[in-house]
N, C-alpha and C positions, 0 to 999 in steps of 0.2 A: 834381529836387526833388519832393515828393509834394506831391498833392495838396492832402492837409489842410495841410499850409505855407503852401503857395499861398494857400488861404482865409483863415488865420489874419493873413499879410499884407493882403493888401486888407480885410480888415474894419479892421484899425488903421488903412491909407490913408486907409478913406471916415472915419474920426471927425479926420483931421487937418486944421489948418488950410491957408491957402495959405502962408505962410514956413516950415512942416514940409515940405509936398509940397516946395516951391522943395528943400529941406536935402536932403530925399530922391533927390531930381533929381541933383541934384547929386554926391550918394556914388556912385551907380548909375552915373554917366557916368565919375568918379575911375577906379571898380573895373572900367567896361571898357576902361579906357586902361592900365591895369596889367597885365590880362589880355589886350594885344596887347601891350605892351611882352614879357612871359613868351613870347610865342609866338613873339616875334622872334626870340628869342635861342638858340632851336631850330634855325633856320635859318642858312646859308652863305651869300657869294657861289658862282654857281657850281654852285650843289644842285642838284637834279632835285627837281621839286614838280610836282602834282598839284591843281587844283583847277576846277569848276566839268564835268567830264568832258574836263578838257586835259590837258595835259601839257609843261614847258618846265622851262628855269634860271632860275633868281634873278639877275638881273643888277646889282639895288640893294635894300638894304637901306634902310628910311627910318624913324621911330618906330614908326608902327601898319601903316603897307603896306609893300611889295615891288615890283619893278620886276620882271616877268618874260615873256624872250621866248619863247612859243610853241615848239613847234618847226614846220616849214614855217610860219610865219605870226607873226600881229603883234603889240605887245608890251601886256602888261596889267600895270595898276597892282590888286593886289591886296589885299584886309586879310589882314593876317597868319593872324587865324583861321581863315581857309576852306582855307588852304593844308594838303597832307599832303604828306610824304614818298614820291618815288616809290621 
């Protein structure tokens, strides 16, 4: 997002009340529970994923994480976003 966006938002942030911000809050949390649901469905049981400088399968798939074991080592519950395709 550019900058001037960026600005253009928080200036309307700081003129709103507290039941706007709460509203605000609120879409912002919706739209990243949408955008891990989107990112789940990317993924397999099974896959080869990549995240955090690892490397493993997906062993469960869940709404917004992942279950995924390692390879030589132990099993991490992931959010979907940080996950890439190996």
């Amino acid at each position: 997002m550019h900058i001037r966006k960026l600005s253009e938002i928080k200036a309307r942030i700081e003129n709103c009340s507290n039941e706007e911000i709460n509203a605000v809050v609120s879409m912002i949390k919706t739209q990243r529970q949408i955008l891990a649901m989107n990112a789940g469905r990317k993924f397999t049981v099974g896959q080869k994923v990549t995240f955090s400088n690892m490397t493993g399968h997906i062993e469960k798939i869940a709404r917004t994480r992942a279950i995924v074991q390692v390879i030589n080592g132990p099993r991490y519950r992931v959010q979907m976003a940080t996950l890439a395709a190996a």
